[in-house]
N, CA, C and O of each residue as an XYZ file, in Angstrom:
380
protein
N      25.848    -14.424     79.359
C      24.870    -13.494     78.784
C      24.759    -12.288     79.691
O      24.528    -12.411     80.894
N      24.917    -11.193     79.132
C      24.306     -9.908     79.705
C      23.091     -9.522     80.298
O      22.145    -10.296     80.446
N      23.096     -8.310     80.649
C      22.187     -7.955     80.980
C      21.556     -6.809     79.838
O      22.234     -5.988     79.220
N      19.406     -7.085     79.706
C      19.552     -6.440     78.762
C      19.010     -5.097     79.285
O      18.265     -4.999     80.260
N      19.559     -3.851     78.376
C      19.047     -2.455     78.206
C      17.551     -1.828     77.891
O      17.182     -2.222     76.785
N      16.923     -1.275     78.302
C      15.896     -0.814     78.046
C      16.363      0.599     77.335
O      16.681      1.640     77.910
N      16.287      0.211     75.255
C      16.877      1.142     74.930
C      15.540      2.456     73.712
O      15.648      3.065     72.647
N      14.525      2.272     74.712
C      13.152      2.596     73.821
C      13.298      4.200     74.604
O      13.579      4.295     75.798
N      13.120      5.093     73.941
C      13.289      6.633     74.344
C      11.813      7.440     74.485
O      10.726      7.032     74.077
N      12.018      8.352     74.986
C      10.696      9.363     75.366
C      11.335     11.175     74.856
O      12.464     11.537     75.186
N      10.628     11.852     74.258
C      10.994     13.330     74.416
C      10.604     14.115     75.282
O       9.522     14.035     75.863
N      11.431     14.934     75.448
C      10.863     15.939     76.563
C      11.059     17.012     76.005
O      12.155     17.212     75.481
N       9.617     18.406     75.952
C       9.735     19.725     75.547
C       9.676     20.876     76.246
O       8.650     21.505     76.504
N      10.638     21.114     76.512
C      10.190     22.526     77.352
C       9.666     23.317     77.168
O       8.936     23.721     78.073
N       9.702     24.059     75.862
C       8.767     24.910     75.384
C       7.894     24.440     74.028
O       6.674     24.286     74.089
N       8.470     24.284     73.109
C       7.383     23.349     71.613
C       8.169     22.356     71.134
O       9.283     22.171     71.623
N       7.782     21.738     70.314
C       8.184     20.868     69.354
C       9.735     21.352     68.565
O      10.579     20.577     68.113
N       9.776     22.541     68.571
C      10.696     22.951     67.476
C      11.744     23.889     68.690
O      12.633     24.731     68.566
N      11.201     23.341     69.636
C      12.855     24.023     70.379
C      12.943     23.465     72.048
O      11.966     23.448     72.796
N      14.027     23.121     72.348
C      14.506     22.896     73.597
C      14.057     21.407     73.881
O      13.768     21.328     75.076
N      13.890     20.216     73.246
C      13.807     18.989     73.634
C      14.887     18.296     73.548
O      15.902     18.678     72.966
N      14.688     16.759     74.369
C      15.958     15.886     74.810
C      15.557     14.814     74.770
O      14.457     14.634     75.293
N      16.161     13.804     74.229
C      15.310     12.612     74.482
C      16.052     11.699     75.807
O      17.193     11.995     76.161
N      15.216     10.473     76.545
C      15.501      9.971     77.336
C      15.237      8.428     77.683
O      14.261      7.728     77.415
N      15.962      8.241     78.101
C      15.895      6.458     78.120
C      14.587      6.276     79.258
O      14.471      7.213     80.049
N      13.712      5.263     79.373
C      13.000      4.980     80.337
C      13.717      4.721     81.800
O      14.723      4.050     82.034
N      13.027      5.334     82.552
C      14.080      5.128     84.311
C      14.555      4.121     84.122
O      15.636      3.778     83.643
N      12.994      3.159     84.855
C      14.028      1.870     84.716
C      14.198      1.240     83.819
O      13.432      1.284     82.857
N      15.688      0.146     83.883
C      16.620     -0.228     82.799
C      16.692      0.490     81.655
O      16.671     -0.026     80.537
N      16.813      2.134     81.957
C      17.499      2.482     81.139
C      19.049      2.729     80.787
O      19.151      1.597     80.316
N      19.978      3.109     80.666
C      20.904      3.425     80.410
C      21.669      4.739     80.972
O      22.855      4.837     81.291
N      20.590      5.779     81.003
C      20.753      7.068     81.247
C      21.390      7.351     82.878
O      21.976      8.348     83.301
N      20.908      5.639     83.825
C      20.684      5.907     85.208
C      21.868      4.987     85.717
O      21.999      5.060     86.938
N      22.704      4.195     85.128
C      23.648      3.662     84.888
C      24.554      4.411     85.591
O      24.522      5.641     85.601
N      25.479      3.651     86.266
C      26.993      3.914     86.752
C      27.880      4.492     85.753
O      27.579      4.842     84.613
N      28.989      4.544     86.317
C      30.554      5.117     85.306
C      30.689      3.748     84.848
O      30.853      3.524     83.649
N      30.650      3.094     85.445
C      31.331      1.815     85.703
C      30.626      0.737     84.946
O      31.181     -0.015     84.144
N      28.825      0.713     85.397
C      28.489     -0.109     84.644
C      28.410      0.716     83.001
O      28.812      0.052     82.045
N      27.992      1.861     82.797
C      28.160      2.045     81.597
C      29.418      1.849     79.964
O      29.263      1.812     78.743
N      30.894      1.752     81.182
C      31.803      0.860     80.635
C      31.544     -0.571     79.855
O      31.984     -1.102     78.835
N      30.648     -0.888     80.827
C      30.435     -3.021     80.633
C      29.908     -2.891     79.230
O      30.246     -3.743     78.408
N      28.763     -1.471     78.722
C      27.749     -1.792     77.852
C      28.662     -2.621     76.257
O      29.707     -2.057     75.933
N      28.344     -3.531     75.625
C      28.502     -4.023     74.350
C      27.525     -3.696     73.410
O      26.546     -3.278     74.029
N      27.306     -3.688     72.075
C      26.292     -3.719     71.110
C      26.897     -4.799     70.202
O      27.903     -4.780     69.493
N      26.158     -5.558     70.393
C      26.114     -6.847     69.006
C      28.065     -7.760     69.163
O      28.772     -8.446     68.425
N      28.168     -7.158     70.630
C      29.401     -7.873     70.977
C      30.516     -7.124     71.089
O      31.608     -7.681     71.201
N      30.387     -5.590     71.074
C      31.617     -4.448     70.545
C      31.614     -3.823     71.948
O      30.671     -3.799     72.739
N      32.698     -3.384     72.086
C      32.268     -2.849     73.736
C      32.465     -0.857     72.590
O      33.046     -0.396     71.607
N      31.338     -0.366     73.882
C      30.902      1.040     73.167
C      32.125      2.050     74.609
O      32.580      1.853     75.736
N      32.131      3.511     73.119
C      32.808      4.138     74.211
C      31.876      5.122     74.301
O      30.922      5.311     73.546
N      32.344      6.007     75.683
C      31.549      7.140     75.995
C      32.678      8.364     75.858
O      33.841      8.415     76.257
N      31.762      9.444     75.043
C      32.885     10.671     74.450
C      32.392     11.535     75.517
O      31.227     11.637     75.901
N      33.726     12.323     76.073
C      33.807     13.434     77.090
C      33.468     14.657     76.102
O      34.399     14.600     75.299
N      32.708     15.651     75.747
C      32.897     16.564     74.899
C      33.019     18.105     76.073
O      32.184     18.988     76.271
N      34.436     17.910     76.676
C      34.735     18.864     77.498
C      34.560     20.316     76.982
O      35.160     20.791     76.019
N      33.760     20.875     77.669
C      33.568     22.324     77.138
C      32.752     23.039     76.339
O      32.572     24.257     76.340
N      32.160     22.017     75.501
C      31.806     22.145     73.968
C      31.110     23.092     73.609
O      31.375     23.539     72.493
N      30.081     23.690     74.321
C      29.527     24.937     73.930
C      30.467     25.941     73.735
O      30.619     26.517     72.658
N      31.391     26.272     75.202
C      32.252     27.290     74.465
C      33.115     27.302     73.651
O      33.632     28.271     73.095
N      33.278     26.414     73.560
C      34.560     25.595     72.164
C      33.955     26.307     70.842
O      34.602     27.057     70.111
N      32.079     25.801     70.593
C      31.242     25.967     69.701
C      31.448     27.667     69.833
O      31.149     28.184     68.757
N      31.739     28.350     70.526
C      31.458     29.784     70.531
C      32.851     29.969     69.437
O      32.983     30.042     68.215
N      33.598     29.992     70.403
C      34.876     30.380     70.137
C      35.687     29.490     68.564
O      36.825     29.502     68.094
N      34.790     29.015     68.294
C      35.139     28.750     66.756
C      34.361     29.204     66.418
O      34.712     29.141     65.239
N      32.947     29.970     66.353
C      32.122     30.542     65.264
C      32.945     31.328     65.174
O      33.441     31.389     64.049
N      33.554     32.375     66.308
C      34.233     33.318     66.128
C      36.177     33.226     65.140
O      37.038     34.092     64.984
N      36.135     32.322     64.880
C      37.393     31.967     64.211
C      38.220     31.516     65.135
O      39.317     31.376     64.594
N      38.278     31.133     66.556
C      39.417     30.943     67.321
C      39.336     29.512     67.464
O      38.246     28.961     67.309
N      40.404     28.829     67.752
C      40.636     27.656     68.424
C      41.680     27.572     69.291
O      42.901     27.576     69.134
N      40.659     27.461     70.640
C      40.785     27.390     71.838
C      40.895     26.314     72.448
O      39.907     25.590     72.568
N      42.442     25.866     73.112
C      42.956     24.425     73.313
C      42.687     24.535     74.849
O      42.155     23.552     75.365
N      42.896     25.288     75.410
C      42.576     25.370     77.144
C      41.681     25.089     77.749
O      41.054     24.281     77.065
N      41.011     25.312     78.984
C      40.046     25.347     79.782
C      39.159     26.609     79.426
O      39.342     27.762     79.817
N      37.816     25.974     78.316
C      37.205     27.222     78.450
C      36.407     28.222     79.797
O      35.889     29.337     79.760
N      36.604     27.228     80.934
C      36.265     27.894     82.301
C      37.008     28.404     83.009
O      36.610     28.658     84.146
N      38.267     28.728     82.656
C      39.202     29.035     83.296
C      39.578     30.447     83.009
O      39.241     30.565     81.831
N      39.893     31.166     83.248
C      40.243     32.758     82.832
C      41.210     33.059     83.293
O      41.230     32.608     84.439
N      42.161     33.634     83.052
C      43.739     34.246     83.144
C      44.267     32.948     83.821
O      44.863     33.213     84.865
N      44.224     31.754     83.557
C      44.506     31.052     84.649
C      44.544     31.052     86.131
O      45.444     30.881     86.953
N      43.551     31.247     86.189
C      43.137     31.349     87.643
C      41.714     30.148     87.587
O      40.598     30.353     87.110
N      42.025     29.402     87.981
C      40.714     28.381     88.335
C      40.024     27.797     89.201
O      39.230     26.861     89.103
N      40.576     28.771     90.591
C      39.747     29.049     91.443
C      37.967     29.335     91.196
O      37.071     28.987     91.965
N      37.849     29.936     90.125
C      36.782     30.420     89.875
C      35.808     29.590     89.222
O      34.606     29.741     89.437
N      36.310     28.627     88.353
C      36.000     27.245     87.566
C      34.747     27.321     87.486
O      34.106     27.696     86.504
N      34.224     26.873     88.795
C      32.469     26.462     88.828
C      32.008     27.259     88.719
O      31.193     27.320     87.798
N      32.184     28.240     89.455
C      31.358     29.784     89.088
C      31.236     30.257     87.542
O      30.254     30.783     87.018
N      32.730     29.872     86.825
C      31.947     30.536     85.474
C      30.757     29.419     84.882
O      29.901     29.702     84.044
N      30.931     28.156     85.512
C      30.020     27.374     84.887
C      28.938     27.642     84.994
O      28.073     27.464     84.137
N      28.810     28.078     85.978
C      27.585     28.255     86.335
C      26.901     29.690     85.483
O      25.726     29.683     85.116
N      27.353     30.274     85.367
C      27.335     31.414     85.235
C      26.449     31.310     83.305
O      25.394     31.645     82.766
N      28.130     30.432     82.841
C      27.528     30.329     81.550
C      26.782     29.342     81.420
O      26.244     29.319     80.313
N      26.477     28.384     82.183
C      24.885     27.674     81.563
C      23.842     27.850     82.184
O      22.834     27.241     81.827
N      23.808     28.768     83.325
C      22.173     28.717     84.066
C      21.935     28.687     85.028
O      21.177     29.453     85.624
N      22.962     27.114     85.755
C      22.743     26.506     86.351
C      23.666     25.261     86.868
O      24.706     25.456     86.238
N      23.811     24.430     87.431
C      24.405     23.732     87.573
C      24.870     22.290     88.230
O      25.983     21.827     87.980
């Protein structure tokens, strides 16, 4: 037998109801605070679950409103990726 998940959630708003919230697993035994590793182990009803990388995705989301599809590193520029983190940073805020 496993171990079980504490899988009951909370929201968080930064500014109202109708913009900028996230929901979150309780600290403890939640899920959210979980390893690479143990989050691998997790099963549901006996299925082992996967976890999706969605590399990039905001700018992906840009660059298809705009009609493009963009297979590369959207952080990367002329290929040079020295710079990598910096644009990350750059384009989300923070980092």
């Amino acid at each position: 037998m496993g171990y079980r998940l504490q899988t009951r959630l909370y929201a968080v708003f930064s500014d109202d109801f109708q913009h900028g919230g996230r929901f979150y697993t309780h600290e403890k035994d939640g899920y959210q605070s979980l390893s690479e590793e143990e989050r691998a182990c997790i099963h549901i009803d006996g299925e082992p679950t996967v976890e999706l990388d969605f590399s990039g995705m905001q700018p992906r989301l840009l660059y298809s409103w705009g009609g493009i599809q963009y297979n590369g590193d959207p952080y990367v520029l002329n290929g040079d990726a020295e710079l990598r983190d910096l644009f990350k940073i750059v384009f989300f805020g923070n980092h």
